[in-house]
Backbone as a ProteinNet text record, in pm:
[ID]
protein_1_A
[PRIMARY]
XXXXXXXXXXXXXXXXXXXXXXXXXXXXXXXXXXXXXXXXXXXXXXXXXXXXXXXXXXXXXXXXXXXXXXXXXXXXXXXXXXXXXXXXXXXXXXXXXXXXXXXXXXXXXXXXXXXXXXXXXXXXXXXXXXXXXXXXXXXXXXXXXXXXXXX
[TERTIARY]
8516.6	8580.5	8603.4	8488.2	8523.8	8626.8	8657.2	8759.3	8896.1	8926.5	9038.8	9096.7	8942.3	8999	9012.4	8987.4	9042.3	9125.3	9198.1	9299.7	9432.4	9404.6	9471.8	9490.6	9371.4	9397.5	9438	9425.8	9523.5	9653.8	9672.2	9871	9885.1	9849	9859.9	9945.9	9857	9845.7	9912.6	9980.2	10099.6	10219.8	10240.9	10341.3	10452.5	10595.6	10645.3	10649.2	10670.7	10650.1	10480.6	10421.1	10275.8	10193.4	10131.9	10103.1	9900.2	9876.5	9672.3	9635.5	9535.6	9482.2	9429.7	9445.9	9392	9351.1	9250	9249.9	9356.6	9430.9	9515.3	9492.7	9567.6	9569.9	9498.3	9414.3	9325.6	9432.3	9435.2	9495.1	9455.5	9511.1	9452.2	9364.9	9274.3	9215.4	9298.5	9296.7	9338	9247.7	9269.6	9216.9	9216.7	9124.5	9104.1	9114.8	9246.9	9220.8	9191.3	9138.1	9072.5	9063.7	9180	9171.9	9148.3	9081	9071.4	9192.9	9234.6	9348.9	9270.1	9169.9	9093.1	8927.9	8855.3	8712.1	8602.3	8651.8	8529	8644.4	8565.4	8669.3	8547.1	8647.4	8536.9	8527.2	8454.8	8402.9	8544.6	8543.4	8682.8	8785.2	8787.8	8851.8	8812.2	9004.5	8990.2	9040.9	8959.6	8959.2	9060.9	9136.7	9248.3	9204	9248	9193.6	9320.6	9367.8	9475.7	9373	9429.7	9392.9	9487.1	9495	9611.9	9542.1	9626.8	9594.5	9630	9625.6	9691.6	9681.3	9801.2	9829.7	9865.3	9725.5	9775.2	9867.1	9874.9	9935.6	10122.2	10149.1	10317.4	10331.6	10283.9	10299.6	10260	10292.5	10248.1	10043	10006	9881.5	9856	9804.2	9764.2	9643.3	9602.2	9434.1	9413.5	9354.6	9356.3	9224.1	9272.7	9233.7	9184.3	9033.2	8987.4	9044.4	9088	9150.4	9250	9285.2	9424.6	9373.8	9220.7	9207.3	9261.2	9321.9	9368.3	9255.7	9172.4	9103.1	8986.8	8875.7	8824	8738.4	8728	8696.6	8571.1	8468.6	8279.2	8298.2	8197.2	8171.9	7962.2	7919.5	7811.4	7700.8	7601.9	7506.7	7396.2	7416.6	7297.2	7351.1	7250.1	7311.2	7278.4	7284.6	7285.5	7476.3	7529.7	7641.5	7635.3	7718.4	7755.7	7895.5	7977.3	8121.5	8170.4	8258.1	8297.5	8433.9	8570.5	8728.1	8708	8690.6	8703.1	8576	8484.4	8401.7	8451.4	8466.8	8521.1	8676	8736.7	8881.4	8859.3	8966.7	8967.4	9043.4	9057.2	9177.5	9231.9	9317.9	9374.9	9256.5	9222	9158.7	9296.5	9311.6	9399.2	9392.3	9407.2	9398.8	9503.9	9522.7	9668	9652.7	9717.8	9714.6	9868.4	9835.4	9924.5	9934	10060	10110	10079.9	10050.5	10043.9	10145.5	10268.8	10308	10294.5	10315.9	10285.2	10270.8	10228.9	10228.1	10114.7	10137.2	10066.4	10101.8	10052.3	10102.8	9967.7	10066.7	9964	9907.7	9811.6	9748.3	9714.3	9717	9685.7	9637.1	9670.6	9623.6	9580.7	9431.2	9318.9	9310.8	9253.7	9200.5	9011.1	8949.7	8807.6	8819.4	8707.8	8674.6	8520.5	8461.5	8330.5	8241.6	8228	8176.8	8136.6	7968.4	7935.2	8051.2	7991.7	8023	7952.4	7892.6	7884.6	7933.5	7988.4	8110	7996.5	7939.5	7778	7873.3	7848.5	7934.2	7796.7	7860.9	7781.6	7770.3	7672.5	7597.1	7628.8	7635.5	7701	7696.5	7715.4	7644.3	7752.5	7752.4	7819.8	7822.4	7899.4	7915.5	8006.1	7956.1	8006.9	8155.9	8217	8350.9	8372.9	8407.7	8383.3	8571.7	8623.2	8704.1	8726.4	8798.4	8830.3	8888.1	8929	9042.7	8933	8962.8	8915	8915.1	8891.9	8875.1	8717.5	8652.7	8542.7	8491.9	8421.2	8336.5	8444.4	8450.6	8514	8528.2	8670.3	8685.5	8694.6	8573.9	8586.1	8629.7	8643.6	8722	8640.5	8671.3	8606.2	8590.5	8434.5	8390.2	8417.2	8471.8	8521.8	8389.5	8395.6	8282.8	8352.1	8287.1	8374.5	8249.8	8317.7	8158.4	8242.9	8173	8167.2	8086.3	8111.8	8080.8	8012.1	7879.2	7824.8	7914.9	7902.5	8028.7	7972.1
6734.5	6864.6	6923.1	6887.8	6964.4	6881.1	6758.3	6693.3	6738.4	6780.5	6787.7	6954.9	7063.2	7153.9	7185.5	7084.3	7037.2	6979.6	6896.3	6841.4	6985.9	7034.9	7141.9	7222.4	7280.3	7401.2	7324.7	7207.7	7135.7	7103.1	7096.9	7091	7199.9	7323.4	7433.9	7502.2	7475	7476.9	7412.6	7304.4	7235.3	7265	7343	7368.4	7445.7	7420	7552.7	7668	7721.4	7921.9	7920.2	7848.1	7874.5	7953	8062.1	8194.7	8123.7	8143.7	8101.3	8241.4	8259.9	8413.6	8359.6	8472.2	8427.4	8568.3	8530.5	8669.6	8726.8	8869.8	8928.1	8848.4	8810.8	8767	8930.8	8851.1	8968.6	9014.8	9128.5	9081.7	9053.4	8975.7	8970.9	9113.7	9116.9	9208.6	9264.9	9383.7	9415.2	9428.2	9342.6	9320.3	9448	9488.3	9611.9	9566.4	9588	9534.7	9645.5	9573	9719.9	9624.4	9697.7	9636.6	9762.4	9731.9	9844.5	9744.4	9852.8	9801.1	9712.2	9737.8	9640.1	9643.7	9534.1	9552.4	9556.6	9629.4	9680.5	9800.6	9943.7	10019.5	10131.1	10158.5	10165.9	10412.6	10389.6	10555.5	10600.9	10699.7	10807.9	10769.2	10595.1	10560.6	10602.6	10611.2	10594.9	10495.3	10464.6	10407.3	10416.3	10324.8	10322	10233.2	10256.7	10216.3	10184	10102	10078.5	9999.7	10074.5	10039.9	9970	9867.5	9832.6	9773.2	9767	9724.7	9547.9	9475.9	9378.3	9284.2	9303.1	9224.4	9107	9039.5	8875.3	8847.9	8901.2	8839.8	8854.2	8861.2	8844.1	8975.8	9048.8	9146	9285.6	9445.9	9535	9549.9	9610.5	9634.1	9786.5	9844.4	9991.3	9997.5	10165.8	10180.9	10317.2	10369	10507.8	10567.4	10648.7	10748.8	10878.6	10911.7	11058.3	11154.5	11151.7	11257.7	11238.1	11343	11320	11214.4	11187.3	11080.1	10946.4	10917.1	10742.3	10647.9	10673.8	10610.5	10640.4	10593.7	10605.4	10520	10624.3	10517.8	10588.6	10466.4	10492.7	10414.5	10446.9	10438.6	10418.5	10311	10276.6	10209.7	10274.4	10237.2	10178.8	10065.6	9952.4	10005.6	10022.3	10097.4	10243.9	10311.7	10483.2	10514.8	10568.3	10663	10732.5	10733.6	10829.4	10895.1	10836.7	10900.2	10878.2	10967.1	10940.1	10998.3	10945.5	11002.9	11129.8	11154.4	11215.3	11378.9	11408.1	11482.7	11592.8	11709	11849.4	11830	11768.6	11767.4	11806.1	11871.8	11880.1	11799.5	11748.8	11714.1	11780.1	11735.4	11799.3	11744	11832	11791.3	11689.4	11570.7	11538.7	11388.2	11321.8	11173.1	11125.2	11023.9	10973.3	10832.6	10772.2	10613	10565.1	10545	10446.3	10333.1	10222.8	10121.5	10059	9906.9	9869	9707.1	9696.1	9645.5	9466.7	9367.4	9249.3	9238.6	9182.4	9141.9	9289.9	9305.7	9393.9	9584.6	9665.8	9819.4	9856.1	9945.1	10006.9	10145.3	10195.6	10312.6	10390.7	10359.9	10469.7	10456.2	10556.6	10478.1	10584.1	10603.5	10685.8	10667.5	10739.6	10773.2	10805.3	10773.8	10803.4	10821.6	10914.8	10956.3	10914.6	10877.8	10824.1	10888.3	11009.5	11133.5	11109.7	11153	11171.4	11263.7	11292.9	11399.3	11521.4	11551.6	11699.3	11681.8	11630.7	11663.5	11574.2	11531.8	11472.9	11358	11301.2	11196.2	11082.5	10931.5	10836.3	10772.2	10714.7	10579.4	10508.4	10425.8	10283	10153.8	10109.2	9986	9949.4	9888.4	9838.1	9860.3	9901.9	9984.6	9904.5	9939.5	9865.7	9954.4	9933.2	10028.5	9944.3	10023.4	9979.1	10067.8	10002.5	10099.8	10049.4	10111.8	10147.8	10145.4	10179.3	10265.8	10318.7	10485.7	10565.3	10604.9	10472.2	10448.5	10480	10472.5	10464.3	10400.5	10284.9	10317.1	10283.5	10287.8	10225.8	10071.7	10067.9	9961.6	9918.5	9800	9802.7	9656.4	9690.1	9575.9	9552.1	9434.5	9329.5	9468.4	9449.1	9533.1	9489.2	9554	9534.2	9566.2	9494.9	9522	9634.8	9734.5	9792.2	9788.3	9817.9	9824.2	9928.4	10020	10088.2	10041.1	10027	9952.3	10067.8	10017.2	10107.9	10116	10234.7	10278.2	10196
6784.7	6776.3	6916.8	6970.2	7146.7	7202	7205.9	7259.7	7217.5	7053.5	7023.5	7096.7	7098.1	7168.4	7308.8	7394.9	7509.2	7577.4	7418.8	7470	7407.6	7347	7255.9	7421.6	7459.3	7557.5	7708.3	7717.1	7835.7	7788.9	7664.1	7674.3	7668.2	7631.6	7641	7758.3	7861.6	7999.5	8050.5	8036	8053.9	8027.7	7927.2	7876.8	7969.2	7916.6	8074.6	7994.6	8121.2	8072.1	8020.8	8058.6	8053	8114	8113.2	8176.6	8233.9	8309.8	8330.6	8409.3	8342.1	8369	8532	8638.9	8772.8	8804.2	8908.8	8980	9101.2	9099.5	9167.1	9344.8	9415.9	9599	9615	9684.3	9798.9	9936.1	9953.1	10086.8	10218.6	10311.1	10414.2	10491.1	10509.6	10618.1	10729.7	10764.7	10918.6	10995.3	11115.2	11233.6	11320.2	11372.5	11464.4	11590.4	11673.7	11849	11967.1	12028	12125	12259.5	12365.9	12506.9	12618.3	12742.8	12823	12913.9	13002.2	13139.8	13239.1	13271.1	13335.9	13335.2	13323.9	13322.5	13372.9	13535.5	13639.3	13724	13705.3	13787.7	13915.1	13953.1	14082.4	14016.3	14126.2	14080.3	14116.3	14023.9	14035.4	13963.7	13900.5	13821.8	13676.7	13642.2	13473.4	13380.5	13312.9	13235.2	13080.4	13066.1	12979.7	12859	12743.4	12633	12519.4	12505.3	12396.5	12258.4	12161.6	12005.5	11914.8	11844.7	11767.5	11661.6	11573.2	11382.2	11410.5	11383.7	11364.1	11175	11118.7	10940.5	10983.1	10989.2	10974.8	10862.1	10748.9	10599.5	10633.1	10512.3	10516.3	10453.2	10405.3	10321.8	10375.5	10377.1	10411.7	10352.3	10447.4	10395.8	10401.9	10315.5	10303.5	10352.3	10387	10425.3	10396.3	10363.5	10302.9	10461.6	10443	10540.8	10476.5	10531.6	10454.5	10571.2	10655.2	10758.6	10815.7	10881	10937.2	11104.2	11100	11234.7	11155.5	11287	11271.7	11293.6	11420.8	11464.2	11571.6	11579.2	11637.3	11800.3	11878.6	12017.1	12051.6	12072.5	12111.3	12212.1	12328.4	12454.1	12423.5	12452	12385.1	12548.5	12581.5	12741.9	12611.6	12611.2	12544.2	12392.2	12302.7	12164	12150.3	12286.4	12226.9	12293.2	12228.2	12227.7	12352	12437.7	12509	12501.8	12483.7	12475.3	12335.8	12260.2	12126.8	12166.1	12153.6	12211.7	12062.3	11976	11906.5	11891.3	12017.4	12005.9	12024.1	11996.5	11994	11977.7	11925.5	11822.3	11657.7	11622.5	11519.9	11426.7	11352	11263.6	11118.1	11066	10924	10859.6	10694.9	10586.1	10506.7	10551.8	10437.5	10427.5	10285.2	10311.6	10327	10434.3	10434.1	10380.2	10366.8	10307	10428.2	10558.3	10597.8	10586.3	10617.5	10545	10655.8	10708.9	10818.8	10834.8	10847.8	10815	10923.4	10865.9	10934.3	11093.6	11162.8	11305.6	11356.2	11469.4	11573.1	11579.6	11482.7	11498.8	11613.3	11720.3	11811.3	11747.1	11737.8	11668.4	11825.2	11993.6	12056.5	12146.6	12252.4	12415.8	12460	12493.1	12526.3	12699.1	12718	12861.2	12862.9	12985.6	12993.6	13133.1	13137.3	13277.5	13305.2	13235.8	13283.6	13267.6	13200.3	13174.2	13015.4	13008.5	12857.4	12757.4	12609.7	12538.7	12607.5	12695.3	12734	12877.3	12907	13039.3	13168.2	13157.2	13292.5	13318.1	13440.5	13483.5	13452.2	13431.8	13420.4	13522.8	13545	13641.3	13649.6	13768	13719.5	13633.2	13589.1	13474	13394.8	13321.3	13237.1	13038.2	13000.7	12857.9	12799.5	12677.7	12544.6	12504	12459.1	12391.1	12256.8	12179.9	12033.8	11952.8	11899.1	11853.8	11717.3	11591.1	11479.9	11444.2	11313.8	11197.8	11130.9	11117.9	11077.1	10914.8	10847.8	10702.1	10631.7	10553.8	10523.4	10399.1	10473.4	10605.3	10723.6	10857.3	10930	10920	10982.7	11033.2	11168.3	11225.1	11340.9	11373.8	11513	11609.9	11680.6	11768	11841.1	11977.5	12028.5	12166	12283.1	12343.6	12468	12601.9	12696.3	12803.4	12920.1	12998.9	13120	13185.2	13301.2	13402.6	13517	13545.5	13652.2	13786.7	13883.4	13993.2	14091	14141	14232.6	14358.5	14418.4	14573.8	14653.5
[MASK]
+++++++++++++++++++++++++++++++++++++++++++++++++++++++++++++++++++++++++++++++++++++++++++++++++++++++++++++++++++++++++++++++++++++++++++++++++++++++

């Protein structure tokens, strides 16, 4: 009996116009890119920061957003926080759902001065930079190294 309904539900399945239950294509992930302009700058320099989405897939990808931030940029001395591009800004209460369509969208080109979130200038050493899409939870991108160079 099990054979005959195996061979029953394989011609089945053969048949044309034959429908097989599957699960929906996932879509590809978006990639979070995060480059500084260069990665040792001397005191008095600033530091430049470009952010971009990148849709490996063929298809648009959506991301819903709880604010009107796109994204976010951390400035990280070992794993405590010192700089956040987003500390005393405000944004809209609103969710957006942008579309991110195939290849490379740039989301934003920041500036740093070397200076914590309360305005103190930093030391020399070398810091982590971390950047985003401001989804939740976030989405993050590959960390970038900078180093500030003693005078």
């Amino acid at each position: 009996m099990r054979f005959v309904i195996a061979v029953i539900t394989f011609a089945l399945a053969c048949m044309p116009g034959a429908t097989r239950a599957s699960q929906p294509a996932q879509p590809l992930p978006l990639v979070v890119l995060l480059a500084s302009d260069q990665s040792t700058y001397q005191m008095g320099a600033t530091a430049t920061f470009i952010l971009a989405i990148d849709n490996p897939g063929a298809a648009p990808v959506a991301a819903t957003l709880p604010s009107g931030q796109r994204y976010e940029i951390v400035v990280l001395a070992g794993d405590v926080e010192v700089w956040r591009w987003s500390a005393n800004r405000a944004f809209p209460a609103v969710i957006m759902e942008p579309e991110f369509a195939p290849g490379v969208t740039l989301l934003g080109r920041e500036t740093w001065d070397w200076r914590d979130n309360a305005g103190n200038p930093l030391p020399p050493g070398t810091y982590r930079v971390v950047g985003s899409l401001a989804t939740n939870p976030p989405r993050t991108g590959n960390p970038v190294e900078v180093t500030l160079a003693a005078p």
